[in-house]
N, C-alpha and C positions, 0 to 999 in steps of 0.2 A: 434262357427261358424268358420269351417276352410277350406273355400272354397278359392279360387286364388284370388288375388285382383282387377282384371278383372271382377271378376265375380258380380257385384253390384245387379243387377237385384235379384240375389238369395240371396244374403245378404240381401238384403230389405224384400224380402219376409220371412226369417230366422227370421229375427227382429220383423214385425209385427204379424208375428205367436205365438212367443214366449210372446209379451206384451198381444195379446188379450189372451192367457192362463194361463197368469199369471206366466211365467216359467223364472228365472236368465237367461239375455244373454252374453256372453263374447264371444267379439272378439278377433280371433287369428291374428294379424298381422304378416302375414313373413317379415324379414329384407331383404330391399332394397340394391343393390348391388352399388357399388360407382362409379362414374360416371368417363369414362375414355377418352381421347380425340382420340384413335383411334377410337370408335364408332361414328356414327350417330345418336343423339336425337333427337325424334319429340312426340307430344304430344296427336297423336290421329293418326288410322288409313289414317283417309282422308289425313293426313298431309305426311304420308310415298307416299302412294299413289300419293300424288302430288312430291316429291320428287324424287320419280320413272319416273313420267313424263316427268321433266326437266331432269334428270340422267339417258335415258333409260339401262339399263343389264336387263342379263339374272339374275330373283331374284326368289327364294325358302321364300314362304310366311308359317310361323310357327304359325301361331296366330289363328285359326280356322275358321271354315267359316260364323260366321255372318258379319263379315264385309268384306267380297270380294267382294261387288258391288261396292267399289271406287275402287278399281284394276280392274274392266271389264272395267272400262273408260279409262284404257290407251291404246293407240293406239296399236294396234300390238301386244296384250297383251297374243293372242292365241300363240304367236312365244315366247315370253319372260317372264311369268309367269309362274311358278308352284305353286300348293296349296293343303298341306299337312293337312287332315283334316281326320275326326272319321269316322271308316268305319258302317255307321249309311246309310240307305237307305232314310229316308227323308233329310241327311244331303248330299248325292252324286245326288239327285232331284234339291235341292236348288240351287247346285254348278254347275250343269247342264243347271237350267234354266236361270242363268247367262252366260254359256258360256263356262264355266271349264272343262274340258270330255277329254279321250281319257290319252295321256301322260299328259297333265296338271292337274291331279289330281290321288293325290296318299292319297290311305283312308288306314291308318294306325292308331293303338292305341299304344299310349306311355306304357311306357315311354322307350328313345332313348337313346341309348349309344353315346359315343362321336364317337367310331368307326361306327355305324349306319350313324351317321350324317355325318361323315366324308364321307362313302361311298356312302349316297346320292347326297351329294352336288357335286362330282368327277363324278357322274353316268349322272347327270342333268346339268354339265359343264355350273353351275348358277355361278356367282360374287359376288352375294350380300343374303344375307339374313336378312329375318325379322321377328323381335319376340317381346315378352313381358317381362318385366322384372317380370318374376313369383316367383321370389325365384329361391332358392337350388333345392327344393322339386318337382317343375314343370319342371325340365329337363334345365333349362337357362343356368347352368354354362358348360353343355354339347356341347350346341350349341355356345356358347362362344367361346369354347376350338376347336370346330370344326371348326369352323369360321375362329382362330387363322392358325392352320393345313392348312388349305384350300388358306390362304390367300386370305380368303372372306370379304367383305364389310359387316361392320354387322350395321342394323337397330333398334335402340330400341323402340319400343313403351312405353313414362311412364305412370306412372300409373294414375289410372281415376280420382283421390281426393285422399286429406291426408287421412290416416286411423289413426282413432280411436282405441285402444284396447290395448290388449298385448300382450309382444313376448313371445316366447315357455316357455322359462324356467319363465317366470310371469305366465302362465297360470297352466302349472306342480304346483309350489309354492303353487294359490290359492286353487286348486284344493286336495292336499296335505293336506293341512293346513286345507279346509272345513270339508273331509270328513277322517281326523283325522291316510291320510295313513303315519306311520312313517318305515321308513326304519330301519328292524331288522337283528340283527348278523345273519347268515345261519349257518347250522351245516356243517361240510365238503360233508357230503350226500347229504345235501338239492341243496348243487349248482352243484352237480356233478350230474343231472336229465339228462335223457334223453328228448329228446326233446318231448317226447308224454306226458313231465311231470310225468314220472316214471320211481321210482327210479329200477334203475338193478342192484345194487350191491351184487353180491353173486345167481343173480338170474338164474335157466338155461334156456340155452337160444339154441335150434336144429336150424339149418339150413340147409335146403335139397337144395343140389345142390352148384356147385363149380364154376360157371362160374363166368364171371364178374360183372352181376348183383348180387351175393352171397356175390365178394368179396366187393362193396361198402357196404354191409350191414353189413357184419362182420366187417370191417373195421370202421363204425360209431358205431358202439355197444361196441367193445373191449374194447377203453377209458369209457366206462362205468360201466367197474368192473362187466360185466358178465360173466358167466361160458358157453362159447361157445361148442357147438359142431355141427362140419359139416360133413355133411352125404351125399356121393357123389364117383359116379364111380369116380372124376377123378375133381382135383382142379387146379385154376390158379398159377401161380408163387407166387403170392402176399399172398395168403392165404396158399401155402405152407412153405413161411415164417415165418407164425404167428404160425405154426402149429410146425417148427423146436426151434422155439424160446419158446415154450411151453404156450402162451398166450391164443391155441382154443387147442379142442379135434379133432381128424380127426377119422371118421370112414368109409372105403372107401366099 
């Protein structure tokens, strides 16, 4: 079970699925990020929500959208919330029948870059943002880092209950260890795979046509010890390179 730690409701059912069939469960706990005093902690939606109240800004809510009904209760909340959530048609209905519509809701699917972040929070000239401590893995150290950039207010929501389980590299181990995978020497070939997981070394390998999309392909294939040849009125600088250098065939 390697769902966010938010996400309880699907753990619980993950769990009780697995007991009634009889199937090993192991939870994947992501590492919790360390607590810093330029942030805001609070311990639940409701709780940011009412801190929003007493502190009105303009804030960029990153947390999804089952819990934006204690953000419709703040006053004036159509002028000063944004809510960034899955662009899901019963999830823009929800967000609607609350009150969210128009610029206050932006349906986007992660995951976000810090520059993302950065240019929305500058676009929505918000102060504050709020989010989940999701891990590495869920986008958090992005919106951290955007937050920092921005010289935004950042909100954390903790998380719901201690978790139980283990971390990545406990889970690898078990897993490793169960089903008997041991890490073997490679041959020099074996790690030099192209990424379709075959091997080209020595293999030929035609390319019709010279343009740019040709030379990204030559250009990923060459480090792989094939025997290129491009076939083409008329090649870019890049592959004409390859082709003085003696690494491809050119046949024009």
């Amino acid at each position: 079970d390697a769902t966010h730690p938010y996400a309880t409701e699907v753990t619980k059912n993950i769990r009780l699925a697995a007991k009634e069939i009889g199937v090993e469960y192991l939870r994947l706990v992501r590492d919790e990020s360390q607590r810093q005093s330029k942030y805001i902690y609070v311990s639940s939606a409701k709780e940011a929500a009412e801190y929003l109240r007493n502190n009105p800004v303009k804030t960029l809510l990153t947390i999804g959208s089952k819990e934006l009904a204690h953000f419709a209760n703040i006053p004036n909340f159509a002028e000063s919330i944004f809510a960034r959530v899955l662009p899901f048609a019963e999830v823009v209905q929800k967000c609607t029948e609350l009150g969210f519509k128009g610029k206050q809701l932006i349906c986007m699917q992660g995951p976000f870059s810090t520059q993302l972040n950065v240019a929305m929070i500058k676009s929505l000239q918000v102060q504050c943002v709020v989010t989940k401590d999701s891990g590495d893995t869920g986008g958090f150290l992005e919106k951290c880092q955007a937050a920092e950039e921005t010289n935004s207010q950042l909100i954390i929501i903790g998380r719901p209950n201690e978790e139980t389980g283990y971390r990545f590299e406990e889970v690898k181990q078990q897993l490793s260890a169960r089903f008997s995978i041991v890490k073997k020497k490679e041959t020099a070939e074996k790690r030099n795979m192209f990424p379709l997981f075959l091997s080209l070394q020595q293999k030929r390998v035609v390319v019709f046509g010279g343009g740019k999309v040709a030379e990204r392909r030559v250009k990923s294939m060459v480090k792989y010890g094939a025997k290129i040849t491009v076939v083409s009125p008329q090649i870019t600088p890049e592959i004409q390179k390859l082709k003085d250098s003696g690494e491809i065939t050119y046949i024009e």
